[in-house]
TORGUTOR-687549 format. One line per field, with one value per residue (C-alpha): residue in three letters; x negated, y, z negated; residue number from 1. Coordinates in nm, 2 decimals, always signed. Example, Ala and Ser with C-alpha at 12.3 -4.5 7.8 and 13.67 -1.06 7.14 Angstrom:
aa	[ALA; SER]
X	[-1.23; -1.37]
Y	[-0.45; -0.11]
Z	[-0.78; -0.71]
i	[1; 2]
# end
This chain:
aa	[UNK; UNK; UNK; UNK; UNK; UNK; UNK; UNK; UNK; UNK; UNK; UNK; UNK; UNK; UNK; UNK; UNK; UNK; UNK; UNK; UNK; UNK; UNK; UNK; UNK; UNK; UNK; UNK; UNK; UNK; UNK; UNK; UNK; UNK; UNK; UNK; UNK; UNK; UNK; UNK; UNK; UNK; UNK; UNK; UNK; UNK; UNK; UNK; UNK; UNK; UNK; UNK; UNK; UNK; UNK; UNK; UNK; UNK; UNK; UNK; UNK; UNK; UNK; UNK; UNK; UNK; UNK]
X	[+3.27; +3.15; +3.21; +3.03; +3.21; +3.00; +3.09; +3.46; +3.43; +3.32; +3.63; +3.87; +3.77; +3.81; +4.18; +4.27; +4.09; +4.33; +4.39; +4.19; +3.93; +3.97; +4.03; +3.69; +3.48; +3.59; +3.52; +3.19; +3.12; +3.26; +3.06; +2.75; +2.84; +2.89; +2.54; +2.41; +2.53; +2.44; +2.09; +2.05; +2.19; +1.96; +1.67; +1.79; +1.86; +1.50; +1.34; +1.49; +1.50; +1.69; +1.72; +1.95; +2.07; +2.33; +2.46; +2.42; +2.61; +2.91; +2.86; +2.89; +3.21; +3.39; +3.26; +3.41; +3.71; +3.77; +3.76]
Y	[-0.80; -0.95; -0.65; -0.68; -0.64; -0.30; -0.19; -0.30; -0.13; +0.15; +0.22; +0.12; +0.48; +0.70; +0.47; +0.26; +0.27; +0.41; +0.16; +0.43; +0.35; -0.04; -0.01; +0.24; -0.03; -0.34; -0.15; -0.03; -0.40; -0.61; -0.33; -0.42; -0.80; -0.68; -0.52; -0.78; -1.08; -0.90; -0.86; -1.28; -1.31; -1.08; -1.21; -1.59; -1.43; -1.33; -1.64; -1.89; -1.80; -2.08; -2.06; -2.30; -2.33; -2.24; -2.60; -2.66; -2.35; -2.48; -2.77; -2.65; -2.43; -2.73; -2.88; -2.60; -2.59; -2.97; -2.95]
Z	[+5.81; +5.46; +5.17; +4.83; +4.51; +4.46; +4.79; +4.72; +4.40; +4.57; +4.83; +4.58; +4.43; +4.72; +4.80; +5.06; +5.40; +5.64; +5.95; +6.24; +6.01; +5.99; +6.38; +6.45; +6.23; +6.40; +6.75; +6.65; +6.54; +6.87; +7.08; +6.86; +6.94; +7.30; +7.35; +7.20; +7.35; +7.67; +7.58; +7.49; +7.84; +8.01; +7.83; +7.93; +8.28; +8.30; +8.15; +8.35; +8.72; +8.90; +9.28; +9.45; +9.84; +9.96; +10.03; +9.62; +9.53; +9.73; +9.56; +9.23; +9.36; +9.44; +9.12; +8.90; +9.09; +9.03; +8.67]
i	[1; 2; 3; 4; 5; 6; 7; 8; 9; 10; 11; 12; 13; 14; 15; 16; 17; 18; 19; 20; 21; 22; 23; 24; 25; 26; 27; 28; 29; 30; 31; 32; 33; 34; 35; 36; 37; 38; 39; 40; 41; 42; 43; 44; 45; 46; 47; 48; 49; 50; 51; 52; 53; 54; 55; 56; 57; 58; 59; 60; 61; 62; 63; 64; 65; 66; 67]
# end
């Protein structure tokens, strides 16, 4: 998370930031990231609709498994 020297200036007068509050922020932020990265996939999800056999799924199993 990217501070400016304002906002810096601006914590620096009510003291330190107690760690629950470090802790609360970088949740709130990874669940923002979270949500997010969730809705690129379901948008991708819903753009590209790939069907494949059940003969090339195994395939790609065994692929993945051999890597």
């Amino acid at each position: 998370m990217r501070v400016s020297e304002k906002e810096k200036a601006a914590l620096r007068r009510h003291g330190k930031i107690s760690k629950v509050v470090k802790e609360a922020i970088n949740l709130y932020l990874d669940s923002a990231r979270s949500r997010e990265t969730f809705k690129r996939l379901k948008e991708l999800q819903q753009a590209e609709n790939i069907t494949t056999t059940t003969r090339e799924e195994a395939a790609l199993i065994r692929e993945d498994r051999h890597r």
